[in-house]
C-alpha positions, 0 to 999 in steps of 0.5 A: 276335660273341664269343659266336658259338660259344656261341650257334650252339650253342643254336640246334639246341636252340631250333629254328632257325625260332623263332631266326630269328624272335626274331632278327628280332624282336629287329632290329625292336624295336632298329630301333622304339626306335632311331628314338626314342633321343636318349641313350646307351642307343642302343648297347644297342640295337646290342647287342641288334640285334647278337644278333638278327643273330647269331640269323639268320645262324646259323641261316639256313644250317641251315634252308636245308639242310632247306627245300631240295632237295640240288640246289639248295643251292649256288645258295641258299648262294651268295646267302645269303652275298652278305647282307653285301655286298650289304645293306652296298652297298644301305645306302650307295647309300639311307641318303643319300637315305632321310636327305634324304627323313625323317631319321634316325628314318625311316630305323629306321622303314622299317627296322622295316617291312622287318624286320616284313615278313620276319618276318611272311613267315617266319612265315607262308610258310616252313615248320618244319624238322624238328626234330632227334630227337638229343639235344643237349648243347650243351657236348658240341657245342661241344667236338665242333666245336672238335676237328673239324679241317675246321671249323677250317680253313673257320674260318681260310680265312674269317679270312684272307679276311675280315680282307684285306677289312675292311682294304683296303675301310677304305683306300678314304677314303684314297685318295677324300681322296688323289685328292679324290673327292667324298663322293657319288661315294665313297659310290656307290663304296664301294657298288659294292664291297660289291655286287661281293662279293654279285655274286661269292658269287651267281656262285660258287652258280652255279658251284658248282651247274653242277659246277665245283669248290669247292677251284678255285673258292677257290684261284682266288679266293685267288690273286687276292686275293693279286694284288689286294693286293701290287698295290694296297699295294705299288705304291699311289704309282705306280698312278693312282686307277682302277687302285688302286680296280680292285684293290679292286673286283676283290679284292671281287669274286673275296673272294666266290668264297671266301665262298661256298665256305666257307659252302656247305662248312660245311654239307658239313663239319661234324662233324654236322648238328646241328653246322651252327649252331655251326660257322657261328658259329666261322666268324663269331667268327673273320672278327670277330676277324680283322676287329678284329686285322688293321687295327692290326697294318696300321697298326703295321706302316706306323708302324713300316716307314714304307712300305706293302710289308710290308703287302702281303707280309702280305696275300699271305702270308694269301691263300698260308695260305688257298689252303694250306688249301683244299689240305689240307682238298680234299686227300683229298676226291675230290669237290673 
């Protein structure tokens, strides 16, 4: 994810259908030889799945504009964003069974077919998008994008959202083991949650595509975020286990109103159409970076304070940045 930008940069360049499929090419060579590896070598063949990764998802946005008919673009931008949670959740719900069924190797085997078939799939049904005519300068693409304000506020918008997310879901083995949840039920849990955020990007596609507003939609979404969280940190001792998972469901939940709008705006707000690409990867640089930084400043904040209250001031006053951000960047867009 460090190199999210640069890359993003490079794929107009490449061609957004051949980086898909030498994303997943890549995805299911790492998939092949990790059901193989016993040593050390394993965690660069995570190094090289997670470029093939970065090669789809930032390519996918764009070839979606070109495949798709204008009118149509929320709802497939809506399910597109739903790929983390919902692969995160599906992944929790079968790994388990898929390990009692055939192990470890069997389950990077049927890993390597999933990802083949996509990729013979792309290959022979999806058509080539049009190739850009302009010249890219893929130094000059970069620059652009970084001085494009709009882009960086769908950039920090994301960030304050995704590092929320990151954090409460990774409180959830707290408070299984404080409430002595059984490892099953806590899987099938936890999987719930992954999958309320892919149900909650779907929905806002829909939304988005039946004329609501992409500047309600996320301020609605922040505003529950910011609920969910002085909730569930702040009153954490005295809310029963339902009421404190009920947060975390719900903030997951409403967490997709805002991943989808930002994704769907990116292809809106970028500084050109060849711009796309790299504004996706700043979007997805920054959610890592957010992702890394926010869960030990949490932790030191509850090392330091020895209470969780500032940890939900915190996390309310991310959710208050965001929804201010979406209020400048909708601010003199009347179509918002």
């Amino acid at each position: 994810m460090l190199f999210a930008l640069t890359l993003g940069s490079y794929v107009e360049k490449i061609g957004l259908k051949r980086c898909i499929l030498l994303g997943l090419g890549l995805l299911s060579a790492a998939s092949l030889l990790g059901g193989f590896s016993q040593s050390v070598s394993s965690l660069l063949l995570r190094v090289v799945e997670g470029f093939g990764f970065l090669l789809v998802t930032l390519s996918g946005p764009a070839y979606i504009r070109q495949l798709v008919p204008a009118e149509e673009i929320s709802a497939k931008m809506g399910l597109w964003s739903a790929y983390m949670g919902g692969g995160m959740g599906i992944s929790l719900l079968l790994t388990p069974w898929l390990i009692t069924m055939m192990g470890w190797q069997g389950v990077w085997l049927t890993l390597t077919l999933l990802t083949l078939s996509l990729f013979a799939l792309v290959a022979t049904r999806v058509p080539k998008p049009q190739q850009s005519t302009q010249k890219i300068e893929v130094f000059q693409l970069i620059r652009t994008t970084l001085k494009h304000p709009p882009a960086w506020m769908l950039v920090l918008m994301f960030g304050t959202y995704a590092g929320q997310w990151f954090s409460l879901v990774g409180f959830l083995p707290t408070i299984y083991q404080q409430n002595e949840i059984s490892l099953t039920l806590a899987g099938a849990l936890t999987a719930s949650v992954a999958i309320a955020n892919a149900v909650g990007t779907f929905a806002c596609g829909i939304m988005l595509q039946r004329g609501l507003l992409p500047k309600t939609l996320v301020q609605t979404g922040f505003i529950i975020l910011m609920l969910c969280a002085l909730s569930f940190y702040i009153f954490q001792a005295q809310l029963p286990f339902l009421l404190q998972f009920a947060c975390v469901f719900s903030f997951s939940l409403f967490g997709g109103l805002v991943a989808a709008v930002v994704f769907a705006q990116a292809l809106r707000f970028a500084p050109s159409p060849v711009a796309i690409s790299a504004t996706i990867g700043m979007i997805l640089q920054c959610s890592a970076t957010s992702q890394f930084l926010l869960p030990p400043a949490i932790a030191a904040i509850v090392s330091a304070t020895g209470d969780w209250f500032w940890v939900g001031i915190v996390m309310a006053a991310f959710s208050v940045m965001g929804w201010l951000l979406c209020q400048k960047l909708f601010q003199a867009d009347v179509r918002a």
